[in-house]
ZAMARGU-4260 file (C-alpha; in steps of 0.2 Angstrom, whole numbers, plus 5000, padded with zeros to 4 digits):
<rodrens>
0) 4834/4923/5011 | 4837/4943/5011 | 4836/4941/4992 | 4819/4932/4992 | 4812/4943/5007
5) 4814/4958/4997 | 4806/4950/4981 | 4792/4947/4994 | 4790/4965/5000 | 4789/4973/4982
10) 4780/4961/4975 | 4766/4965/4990 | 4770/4982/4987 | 4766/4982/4967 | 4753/4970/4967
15) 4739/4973/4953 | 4722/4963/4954 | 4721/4951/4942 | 4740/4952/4936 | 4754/4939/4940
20) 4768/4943/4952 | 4781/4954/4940 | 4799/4947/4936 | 4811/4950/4947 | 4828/4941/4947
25) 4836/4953/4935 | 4835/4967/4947 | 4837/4958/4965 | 4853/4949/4966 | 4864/4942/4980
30) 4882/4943/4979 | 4898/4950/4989 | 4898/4967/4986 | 4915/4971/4990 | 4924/4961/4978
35) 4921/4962/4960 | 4931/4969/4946 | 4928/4984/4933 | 4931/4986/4918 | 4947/4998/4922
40) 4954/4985/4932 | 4951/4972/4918 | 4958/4981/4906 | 4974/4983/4917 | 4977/4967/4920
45) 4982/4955/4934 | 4993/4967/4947 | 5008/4962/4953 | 5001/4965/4971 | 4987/4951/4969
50) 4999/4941/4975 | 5006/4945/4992 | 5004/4930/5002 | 4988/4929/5014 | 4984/4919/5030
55) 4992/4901/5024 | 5002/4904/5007 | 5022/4901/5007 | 5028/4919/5008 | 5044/4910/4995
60) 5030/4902/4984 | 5020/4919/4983 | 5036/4930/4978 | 5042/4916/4964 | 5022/4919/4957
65) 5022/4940/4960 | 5039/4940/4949 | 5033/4927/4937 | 5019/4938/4933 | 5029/4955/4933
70) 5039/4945/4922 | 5024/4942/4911 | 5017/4960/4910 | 5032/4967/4906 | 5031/4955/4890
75) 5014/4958/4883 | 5012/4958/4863 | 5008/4975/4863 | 4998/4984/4875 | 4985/4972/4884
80) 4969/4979/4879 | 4955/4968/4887 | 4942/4985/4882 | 4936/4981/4864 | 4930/4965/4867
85) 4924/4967/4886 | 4914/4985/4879 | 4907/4973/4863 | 4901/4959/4876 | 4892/4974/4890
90) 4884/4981/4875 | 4877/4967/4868 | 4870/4961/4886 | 4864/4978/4891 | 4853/4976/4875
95) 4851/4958/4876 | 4842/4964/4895 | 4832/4976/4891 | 4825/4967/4877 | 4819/4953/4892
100) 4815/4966/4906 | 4803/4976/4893 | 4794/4964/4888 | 4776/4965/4892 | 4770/4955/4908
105) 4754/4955/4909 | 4749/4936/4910 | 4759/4921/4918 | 4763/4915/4903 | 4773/4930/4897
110) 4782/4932/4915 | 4785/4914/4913 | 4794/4917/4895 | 4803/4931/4903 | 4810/4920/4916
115) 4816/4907/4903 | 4824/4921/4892 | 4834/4927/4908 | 4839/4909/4909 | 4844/4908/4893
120) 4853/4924/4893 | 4863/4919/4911 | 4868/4903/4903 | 4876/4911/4886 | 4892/4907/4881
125) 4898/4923/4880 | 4889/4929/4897 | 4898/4916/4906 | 4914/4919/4897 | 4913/4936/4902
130) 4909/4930/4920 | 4923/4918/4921 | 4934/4933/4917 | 4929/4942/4928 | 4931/4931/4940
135) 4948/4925/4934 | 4953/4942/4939 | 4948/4942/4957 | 4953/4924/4961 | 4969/4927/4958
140) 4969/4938/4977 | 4961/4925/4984 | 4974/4912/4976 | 4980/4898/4987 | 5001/4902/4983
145) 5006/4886/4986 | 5016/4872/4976 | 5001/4861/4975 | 4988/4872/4972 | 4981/4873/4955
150) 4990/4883/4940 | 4988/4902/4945 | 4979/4915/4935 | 4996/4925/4931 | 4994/4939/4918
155) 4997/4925/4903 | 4982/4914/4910 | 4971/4927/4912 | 4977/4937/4894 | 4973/4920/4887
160) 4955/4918/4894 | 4951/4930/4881 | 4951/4920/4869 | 4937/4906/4866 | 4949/4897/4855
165) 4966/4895/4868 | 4969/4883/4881 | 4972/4896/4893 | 4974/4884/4910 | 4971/4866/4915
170) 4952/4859/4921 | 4960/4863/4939 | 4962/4881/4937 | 4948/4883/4929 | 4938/4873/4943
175) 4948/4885/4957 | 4941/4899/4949 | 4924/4893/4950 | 4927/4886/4968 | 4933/4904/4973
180) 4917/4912/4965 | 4907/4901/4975 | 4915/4904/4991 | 4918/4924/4990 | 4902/4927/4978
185) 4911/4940/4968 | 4900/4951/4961 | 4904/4960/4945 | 4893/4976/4944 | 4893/4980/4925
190) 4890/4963/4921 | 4876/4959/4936 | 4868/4974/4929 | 4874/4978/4911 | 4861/4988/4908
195) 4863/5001/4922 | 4885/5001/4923 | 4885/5002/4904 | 4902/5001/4893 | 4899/5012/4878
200) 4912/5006/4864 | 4912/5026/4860 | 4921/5028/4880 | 4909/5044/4880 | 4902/5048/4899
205) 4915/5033/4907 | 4919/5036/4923 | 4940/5036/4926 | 4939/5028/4939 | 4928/5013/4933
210) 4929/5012/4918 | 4909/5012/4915 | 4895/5025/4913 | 4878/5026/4920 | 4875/5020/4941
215) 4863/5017/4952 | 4848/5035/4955 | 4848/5030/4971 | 4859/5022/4984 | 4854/5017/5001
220) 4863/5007/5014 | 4865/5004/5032 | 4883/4993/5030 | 4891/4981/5044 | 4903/4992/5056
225) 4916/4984/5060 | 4935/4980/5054 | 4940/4965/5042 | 4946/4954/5055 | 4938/4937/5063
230) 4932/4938/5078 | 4939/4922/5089 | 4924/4922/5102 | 4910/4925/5087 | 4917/4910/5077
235) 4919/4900/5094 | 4903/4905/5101 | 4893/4891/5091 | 4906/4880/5090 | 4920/4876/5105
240) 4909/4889/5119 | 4921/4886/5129 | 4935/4893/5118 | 4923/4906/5116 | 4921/4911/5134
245) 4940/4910/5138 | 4950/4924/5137 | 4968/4933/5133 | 4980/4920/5133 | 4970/4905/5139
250) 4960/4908/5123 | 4976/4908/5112 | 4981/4891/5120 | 4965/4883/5118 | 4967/4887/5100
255) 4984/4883/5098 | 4979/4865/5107 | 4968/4861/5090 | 4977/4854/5078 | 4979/4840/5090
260) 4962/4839/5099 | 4948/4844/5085 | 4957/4846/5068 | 4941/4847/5058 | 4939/4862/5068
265) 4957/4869/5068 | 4953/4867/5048 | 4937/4877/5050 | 4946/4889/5060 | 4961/4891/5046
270) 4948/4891/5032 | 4938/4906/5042 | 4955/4915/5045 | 4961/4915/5026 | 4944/4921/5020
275) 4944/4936/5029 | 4962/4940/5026 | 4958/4937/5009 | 4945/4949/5009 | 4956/4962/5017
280) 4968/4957/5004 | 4957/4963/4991 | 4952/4977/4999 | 4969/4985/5002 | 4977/4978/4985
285) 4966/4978/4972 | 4963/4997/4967 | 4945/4997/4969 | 4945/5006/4985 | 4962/5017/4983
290) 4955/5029/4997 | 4948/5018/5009 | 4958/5002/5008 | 4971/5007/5021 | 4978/5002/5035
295) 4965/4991/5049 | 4951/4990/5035 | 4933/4995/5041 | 4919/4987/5033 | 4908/5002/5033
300) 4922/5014/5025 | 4925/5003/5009 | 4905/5001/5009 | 4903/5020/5007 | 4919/5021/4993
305) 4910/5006/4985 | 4892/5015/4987 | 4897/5031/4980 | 4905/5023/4966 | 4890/5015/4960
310) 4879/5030/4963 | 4876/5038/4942 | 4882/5056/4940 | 4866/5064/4943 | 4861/5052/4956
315) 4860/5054/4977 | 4870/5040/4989 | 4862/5039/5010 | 4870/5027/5022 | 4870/5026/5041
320) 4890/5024/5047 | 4901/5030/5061 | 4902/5046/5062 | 4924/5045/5059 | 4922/5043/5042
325) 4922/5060/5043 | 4933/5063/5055 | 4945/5049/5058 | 4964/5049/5051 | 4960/5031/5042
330) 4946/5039/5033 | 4954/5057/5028 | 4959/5052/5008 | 4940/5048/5007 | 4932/5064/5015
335) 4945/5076/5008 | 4941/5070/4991 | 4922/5070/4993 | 4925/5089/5000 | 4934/5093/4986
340) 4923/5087/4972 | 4908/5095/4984 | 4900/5078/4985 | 4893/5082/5001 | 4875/5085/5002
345) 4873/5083/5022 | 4881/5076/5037 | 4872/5072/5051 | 4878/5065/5068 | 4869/5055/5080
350) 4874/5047/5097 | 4864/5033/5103 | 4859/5038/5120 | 4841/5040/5115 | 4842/5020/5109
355) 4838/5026/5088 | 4848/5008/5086 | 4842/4997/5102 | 4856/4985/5100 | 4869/4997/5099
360) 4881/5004/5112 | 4873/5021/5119 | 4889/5030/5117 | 4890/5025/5099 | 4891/5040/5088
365) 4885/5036/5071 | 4879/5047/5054 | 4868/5050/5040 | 4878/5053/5026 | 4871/5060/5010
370) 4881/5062/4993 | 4881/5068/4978 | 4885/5060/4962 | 4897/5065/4952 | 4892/5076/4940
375) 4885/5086/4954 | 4893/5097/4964 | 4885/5106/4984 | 4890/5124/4986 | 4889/5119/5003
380) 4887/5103/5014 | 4874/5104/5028 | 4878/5096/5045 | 4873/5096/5060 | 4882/5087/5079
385) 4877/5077/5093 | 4860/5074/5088 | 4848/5063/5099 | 4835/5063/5089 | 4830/5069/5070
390) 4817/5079/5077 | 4832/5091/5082 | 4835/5096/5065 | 4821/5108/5064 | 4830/5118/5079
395) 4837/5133/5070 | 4855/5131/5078 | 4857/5113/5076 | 4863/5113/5059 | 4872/5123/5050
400) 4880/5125/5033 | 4902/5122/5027 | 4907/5126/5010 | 4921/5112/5005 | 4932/5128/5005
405) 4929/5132/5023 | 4933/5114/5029 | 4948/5114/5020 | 4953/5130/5030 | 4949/5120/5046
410) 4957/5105/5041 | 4971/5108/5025 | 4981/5095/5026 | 4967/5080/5030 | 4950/5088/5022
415) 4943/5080/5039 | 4927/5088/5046 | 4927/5097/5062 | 4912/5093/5075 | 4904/5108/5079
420) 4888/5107/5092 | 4881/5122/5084 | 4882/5137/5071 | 4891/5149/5083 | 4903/5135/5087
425) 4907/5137/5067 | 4907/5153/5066 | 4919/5158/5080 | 4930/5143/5074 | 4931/5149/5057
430) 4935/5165/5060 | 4949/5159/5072 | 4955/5149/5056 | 4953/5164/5044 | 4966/5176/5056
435) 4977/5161/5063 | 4987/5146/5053 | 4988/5130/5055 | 5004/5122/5066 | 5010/5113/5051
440) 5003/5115/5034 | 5008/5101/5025 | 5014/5103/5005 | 5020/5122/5011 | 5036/5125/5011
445) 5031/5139/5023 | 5019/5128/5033 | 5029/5124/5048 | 5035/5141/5054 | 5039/5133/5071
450) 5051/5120/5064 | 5042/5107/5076 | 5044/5086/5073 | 5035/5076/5083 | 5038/5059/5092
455) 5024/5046/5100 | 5035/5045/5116 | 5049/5039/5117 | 5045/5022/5122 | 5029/5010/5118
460) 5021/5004/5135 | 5020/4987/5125 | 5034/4983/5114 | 5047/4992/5123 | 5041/4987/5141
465) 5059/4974/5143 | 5068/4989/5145 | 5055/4995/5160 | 5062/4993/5178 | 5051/4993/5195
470) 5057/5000/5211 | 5056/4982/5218 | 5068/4976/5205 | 5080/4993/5206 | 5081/4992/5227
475) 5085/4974/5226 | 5100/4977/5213 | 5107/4991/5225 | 5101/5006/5217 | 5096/5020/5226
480) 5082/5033/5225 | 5087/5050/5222 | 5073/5063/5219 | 5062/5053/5207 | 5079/5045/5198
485) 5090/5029/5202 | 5106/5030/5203 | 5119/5018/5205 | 5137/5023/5205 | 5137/5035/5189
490) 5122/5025/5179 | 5104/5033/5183 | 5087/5027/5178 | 5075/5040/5175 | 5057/5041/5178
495) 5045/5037/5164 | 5032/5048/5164 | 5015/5044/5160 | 5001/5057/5152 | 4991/5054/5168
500) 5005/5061/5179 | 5006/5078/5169 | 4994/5094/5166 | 4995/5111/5162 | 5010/5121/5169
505) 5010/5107/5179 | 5023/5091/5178 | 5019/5087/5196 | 4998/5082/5193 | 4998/5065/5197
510) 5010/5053/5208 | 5011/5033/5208 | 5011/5024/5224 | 5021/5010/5228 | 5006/4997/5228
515) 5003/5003/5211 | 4990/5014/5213 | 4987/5034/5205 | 4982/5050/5215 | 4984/5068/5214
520) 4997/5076/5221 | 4991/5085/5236 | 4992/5105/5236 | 5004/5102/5251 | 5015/5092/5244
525) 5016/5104/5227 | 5021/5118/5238 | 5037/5107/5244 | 5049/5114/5230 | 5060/5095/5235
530) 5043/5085/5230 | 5042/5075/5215 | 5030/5064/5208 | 5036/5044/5208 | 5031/5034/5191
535) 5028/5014/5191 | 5043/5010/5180 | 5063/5018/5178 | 5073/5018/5161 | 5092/5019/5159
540) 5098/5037/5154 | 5109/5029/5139 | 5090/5025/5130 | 5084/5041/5135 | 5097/5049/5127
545) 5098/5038/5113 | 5080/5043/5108 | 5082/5060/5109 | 5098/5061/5102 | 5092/5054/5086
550) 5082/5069/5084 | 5097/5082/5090 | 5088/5087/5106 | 5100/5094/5118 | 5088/5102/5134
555) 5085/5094/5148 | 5066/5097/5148 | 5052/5092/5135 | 5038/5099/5128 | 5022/5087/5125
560) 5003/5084/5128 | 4991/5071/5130 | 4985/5059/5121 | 4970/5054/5127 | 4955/5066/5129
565) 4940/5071/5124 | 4930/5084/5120 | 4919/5084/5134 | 4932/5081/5147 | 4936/5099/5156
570) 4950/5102/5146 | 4955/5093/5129 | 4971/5101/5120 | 4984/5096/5138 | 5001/5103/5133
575) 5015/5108/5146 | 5033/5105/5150 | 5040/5094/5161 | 5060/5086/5165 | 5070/5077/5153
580) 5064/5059/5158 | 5058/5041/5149 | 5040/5045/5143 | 5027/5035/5136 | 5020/5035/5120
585) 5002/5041/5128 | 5013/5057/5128 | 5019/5063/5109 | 5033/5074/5112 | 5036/5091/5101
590) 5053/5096/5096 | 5060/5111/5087 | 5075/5122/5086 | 5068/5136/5092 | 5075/5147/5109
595) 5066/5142/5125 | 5058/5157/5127 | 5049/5154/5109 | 5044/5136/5115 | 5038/5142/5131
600) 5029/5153/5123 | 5025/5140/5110 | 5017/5130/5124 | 5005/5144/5137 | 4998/5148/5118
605) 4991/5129/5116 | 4988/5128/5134 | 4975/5142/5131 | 4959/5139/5130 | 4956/5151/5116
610) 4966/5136/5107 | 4957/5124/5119 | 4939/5129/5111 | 4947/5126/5094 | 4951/5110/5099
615) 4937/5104/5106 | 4928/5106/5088 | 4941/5092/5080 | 4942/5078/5092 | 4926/5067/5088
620) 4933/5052/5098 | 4946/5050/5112 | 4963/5054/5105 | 4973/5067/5099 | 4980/5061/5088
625) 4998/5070/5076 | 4985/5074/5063 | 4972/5085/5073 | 4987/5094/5083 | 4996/5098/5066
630) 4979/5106/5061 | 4974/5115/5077 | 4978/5136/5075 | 4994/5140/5082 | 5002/5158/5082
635) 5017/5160/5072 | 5033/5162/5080 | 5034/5180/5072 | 5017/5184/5077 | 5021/5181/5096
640) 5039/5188/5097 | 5035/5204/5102 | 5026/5194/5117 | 5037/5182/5120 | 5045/5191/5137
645) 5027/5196/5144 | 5023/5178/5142 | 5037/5170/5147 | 5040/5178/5163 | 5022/5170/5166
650) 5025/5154/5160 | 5040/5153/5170 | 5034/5155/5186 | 5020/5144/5183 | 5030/5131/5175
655) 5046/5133/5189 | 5036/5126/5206 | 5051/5114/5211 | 5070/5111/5208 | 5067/5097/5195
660) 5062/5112/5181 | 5078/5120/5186 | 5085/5118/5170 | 5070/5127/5160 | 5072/5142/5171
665) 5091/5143/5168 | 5088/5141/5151 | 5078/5157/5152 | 5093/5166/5161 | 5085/5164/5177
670) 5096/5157/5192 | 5084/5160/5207 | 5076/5146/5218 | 5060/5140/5213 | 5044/5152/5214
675) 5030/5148/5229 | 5014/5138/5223 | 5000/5149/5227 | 4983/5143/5221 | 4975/5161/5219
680) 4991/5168/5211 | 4994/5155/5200 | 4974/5157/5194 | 4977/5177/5192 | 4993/5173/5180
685) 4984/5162/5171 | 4967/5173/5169 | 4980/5185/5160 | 4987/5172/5149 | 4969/5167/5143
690) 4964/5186/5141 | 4982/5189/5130 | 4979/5173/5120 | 4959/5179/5117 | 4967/5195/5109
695) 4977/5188/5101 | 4968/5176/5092 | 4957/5190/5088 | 4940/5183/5095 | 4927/5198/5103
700) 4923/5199/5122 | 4907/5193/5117 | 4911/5178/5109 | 4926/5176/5123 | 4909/5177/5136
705) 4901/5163/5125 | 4916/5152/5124 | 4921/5151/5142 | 4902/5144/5142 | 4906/5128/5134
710) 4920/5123/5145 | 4903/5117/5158 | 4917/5107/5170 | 4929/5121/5172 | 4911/5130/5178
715) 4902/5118/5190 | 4920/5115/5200 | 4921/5135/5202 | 4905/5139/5207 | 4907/5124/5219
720) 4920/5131/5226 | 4918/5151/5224 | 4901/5152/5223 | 4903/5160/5205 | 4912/5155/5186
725) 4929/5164/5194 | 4939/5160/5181 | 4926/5168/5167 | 4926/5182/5180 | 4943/5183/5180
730) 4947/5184/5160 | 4934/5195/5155 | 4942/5207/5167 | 4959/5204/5161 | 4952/5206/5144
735) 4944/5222/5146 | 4958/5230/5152 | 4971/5221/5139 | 4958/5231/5128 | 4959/5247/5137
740) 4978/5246/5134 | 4977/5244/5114 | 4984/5224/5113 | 4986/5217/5098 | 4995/5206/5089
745) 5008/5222/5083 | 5004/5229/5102 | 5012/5219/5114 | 5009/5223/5132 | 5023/5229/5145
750) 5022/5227/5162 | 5024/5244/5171 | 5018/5254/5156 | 5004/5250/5145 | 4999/5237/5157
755) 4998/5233/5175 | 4996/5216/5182 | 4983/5216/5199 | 4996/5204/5208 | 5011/5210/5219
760) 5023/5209/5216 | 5019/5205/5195 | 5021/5188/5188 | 5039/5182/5184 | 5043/5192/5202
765) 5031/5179/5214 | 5040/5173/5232 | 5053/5159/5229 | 5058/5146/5240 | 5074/5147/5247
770) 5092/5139/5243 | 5100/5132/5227 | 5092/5115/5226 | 5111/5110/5222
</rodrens>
């Protein structure tokens, strides 16, 4: 219907008095865009990964096919060349095309002959030879591997297709092949359009990749956004609505019930499943999208490799997708390469709060992408962030250029793009990236100075939750609560900590109460030095320590941050410190063999917000995920050795509010008791720590002034409560006289000399509690 629609619209649109509607089938065309082979592909043969069992094959079946045809490819009469007579035949119907699509069309009668000659030219014998090929080739993905299926097209069967004159397979696998064409229309570009994906016998201008010349001048599309996956309430929804409107496991049972109560459905069901999976199949195994195909497949990804692909050297590409294509970890091999090879023309990123796309979700953030083709190369991509409306492009601080050698500054190791809200956004951030590197820089055998591995957790909240136990469960197997840790006899189960529970110099944010409910600790309660924070499940020590000695840690406190956040949230890049304890895996732990006052001061630098601000220009959804940590700027350990003391003695008493960080402390040689919480201090010590990290990160007092603008929470919850922005008060104070005493990264600040801290007594010297917490 699409197909005949759009016939409709040109021929409306190119209609000529007194001439017949022009001929169009050999330009409009339906088909699955996704699967299809090249003439690379062809040439190469059937892979080995084609058959990996799908939904429904026999996984012993499968592997006796996959060695059977590894069997066959490693016997080839010479090198299996599928080129010479592939070019001969795209030749011959590039010219064969033209010849009917150039003919003159000025009466009925002549568009009438062209229709016939099109018919005639579809139905050739070598035409539909070099279809069946084609189609050979993709079919054997969407095989059914089981004994009784029809003969497989292994390499032998489909080298044998070749030839006119063997009896390459029996009628049943040539019918499959035909049967499988029909039900995944694969659509074969250089053949559906010969004359535009051209195979020239001399290989001159042939894309590597491909295996063809030529493209599309133009490429436009507004793909499906959504993963390769069926979608049980859709498929249900016209069928079994009341499958459809059950959910979680009452769904699953209702299906499962089927095979028994509706097996023409159940088939339908099964059929449905294996033709998506087959699909995904093709996607992720065939070679034709090696950058995309990854992982949970998105439809609108492998649209955009496919796009691009087809778009001739000299040509443009534009589609409408989610803006993580450029930004998500599953996209990364696709944006990197386009930065690399400057295919960027613009980048422009919308959320749907002004209803552009009425039936989208208004929190939807989507973009139009424009490309280059490949003989083409941008000095610079434009972009432009949090758009409403495309009227706002003609604001002269929406959008701003990136050369593909400054994003690979901000992001080396993924080519991933940053989201800036502006051109000063960029600007500062860049600068940041041109004085400071990168945590880890992956490929340099210098790019990980902190020696830092990471962990998600230590335990998944799903697949490890048997070994989670609840109070109600420890209490009525006689253990007994000791701080925030079970004992019984000399067995203990520790907390497990939970991202929500933990924040900035803080490990005591959040507390769990016994009906299951969260809330902040209260001030007073943080002030009690004996307080801890209770969680909702307990682990036994022997798997805590089983965790974290498979990766040689030996302190009793961690270093982490938080996995969810965003980058409107009041802060976005939560590290901190807390006990050694079971911890989720919302919480990725860093490790490195490094001394504790190195990772303390490893931590108050990405507990800045100097390295805040950097962060928020990274996370375009709601995680922070390994790949945007490794990337966000982090001092060198060298660069910050000479502060390591001034900012330890900081850290610490922030960090030390209650004998459960005892251990930290005494790790930085200090035996006392812990120190006091005071609100104002604590924001004093802090103000310095920003100020330091500011100079440090070489950013100017007036950029300083701006950024402490864009964090707008941090702002409304101090004016509320002050009646002014204290805490921008506060660091540009600090900051001043920082620059007064000549800090710098080779400068380091010294209490009682250069520098003078407004607090008495200074930091690392605050009231302590009392006693030994023994």
């Amino acid at each position: 219907m699409a197909v005949e629609l759009a016939k409709v619209s040109l021929w409306l649109e190119a209609l000529e008095p007194g001439k017949p509607l022009g001929f169009l089938d050999a330009h409009v065309k339906h088909g699955n865009a996704l699967i299809g082979a090249t003439p690379k592909l062809l040439r190469g043969g059937i892979p080995d990964e084609a058959f990996k069992p799908i939904e429904g094959d026999d996984k012993k079946y499968a592997k006796t096919l996959e060695k059977q045809n590894k069997a066959e490819r490693g016997g080839q009469r010479g090198l299996f060349d599928l080129g010479g007579e592939t070019k001969i035949a795209n030749t011959v119907f590039a010219t064969g095309l033209r010849r009917i699509t150039g003919a003159a069309s000025d009466t009925l009668a002549q568009v009438r002959r062209q229709e016939a000659a099109y018919q005639d030219w579809a139905e050739s014998t070598e035409y539909v030879r070099a279809l069946h090929v084609a189609d050979a080739w993709c079919a054997a993905f969407t095989w059914r591997k089981r004994a009784d299926a029809p003969m497989a097209v292994t390499e032998e069967v489909f080298r044998n297709l070749q030839d006119p004159t063997s009896d390459a397979a029996p009628q049943s696998t040539h019918d499959e092949i035909v049967r499988l064409r029909t039900q995944y229309r694969f659509f074969h570009w250089h053949l559906e359009f010969p004359e535009v994906f051209s195979v020239p016998e001399s290989g001159v201008g042939i894309d590597e990749a491909t295996g063809w010349a030529g493209g599309f001048d133009c490429v436009l599309g507004n793909p499906p956004w959504e993963h390769l996956e069926l979608k049980e309430q859709e498929f249900f929804s016209a069928r079994a609505a009341h499958i459809a409107e059950a959910a979680g496991a009452k769904r699953k049972k209702l299906i499962a019930g089927l095979p028994a109560g509706d097996p023409a459905l159940h088939e339908e069901y099964e059929a449905a499943k294996r033709e998506v999976d087959g699909t995904r199949h093709f996607a992720s195994g065939s070679g034709v999208f090696p950058l995309c195909g990854r992982g949970r497949i998105k439809t609108d990804p492998v649209f955009t490799e496919q796009g691009r692909k087809l778009t001739a050297p000299r040509g443009r590409m534009g589609v409408i997708v989610p803006t993580g294509i450029a930004t998500d970890a599953t996209t990364q091999y696709f944006f990197k390469d386009l930065v690399q090879q400057g295919s960027i023309a613009a980048l422009y990123d919308f959320e749907n709060r002004a209803g552009l796309f009425p039936d989208v979700d208004s929190r939807m953030k989507f973009s139009i992408l424009s490309l280059t083709g490949r003989a083409l190369r941008e000095p610079a991509a434009r972009f432009a962030f949090f758009l409403h409306d495309p009227a706002e492009l003609d604001e002269a601080d929406k959008a701003f250029t990136l050369t593909p050698e400054e994003i690979i500054l901000l992001n080396p190791n993924t080519g991933t793009c940053p989201v800036f809200r502006s051109r000063r956004d960029a600007e500062i951030t860049l600068g940041i990236y041109r004085r400071v590197p990168v945590l880890i820089k992956d490929g340099d055998p210098k790019g990980n100075p902190w020696g830092v591995s990471f962990m998600q957790g230590l335990f998944n909240m799903t697949s490890d939750s048997h070994l989670f136990n609840t109070r109600e469960d420890l209490e009525a197997e006689g253990w007994h609560l000791e701080g925030n840790a079970f004992a019984k006899g000399e067995a203990r189960m520790l907390p497990l900590y939970e991202a929500k529970m933990l924040h900035h110099y803080d490990h005591r944010w959040a507390t769990y109460d016994e009906d299951g409910s969260t809330r902040d600790l209260p001030l007073e309660e943080k002030c009690d030095p004996g307080a801890v924070v209770l969680p909702r499940y307990w682990v036994a020590e022997r798997e805590v320590d089983e965790k974290l000695a498979s990766k040689r840690w030996k302190r009793k406190w961690l270093l982490g941050w938080r996995d969810i956040c965003r980058a409107t949230d009041e802060r976005t890049a939560i590290s901190f410190s807390f006990p050694k304890s079971a911890v989720g895996n919302k919480i990725p732990l860093m490790l490195a063999d490094q001394p504790p006052a190195a990772l303390v001061a490893l931590i108050a630098c990405q507990g800045s917000l100097a390295h805040d601000f950097a962060s928020r220009q990274k996370v375009g959804g709601i995680t922070m995920n390994f790949f945007i940590w490794q990337q966000l700027p982090v001092l060198a350990p060298g660069a910050l050795l000479s502060h390591y003391q001034w900012v330890g003695i900081r850290a610490k008493e922030l960090s030390f509010t209650s004998w459960d960080m005892a251990h930290l402390a005494r790790d930085l040689g200090d035996i006392g008791a812990p120190f006091i919480w005071d609100e104002d201090r604590r924001t004093v010590i802090r103000a310095e720590l920003d100020a330091l990290f500011f100079h440090l990160y070489g950013i100017t007092r007036d950029d300083v002034d701006y950024i402490l603008d864009t964090f707008p929470i941090v702002k409304r919850k101090d004016e509320a409560k002050y009646g002014t922005y204290r805490t921008k008060d506060l660091i540009l104070a600090e900051y001043d006289r920082m620059a007064a005493a000549g800090v710098s990264l080779t400068n380091p600040l010294v209490d009682g000399e250069n520098y003078t801290s407004t607090l008495t007594p200074p930091p690392g010297h605050g009231p302590r509690h009392e006693g030994t917490g023994e």
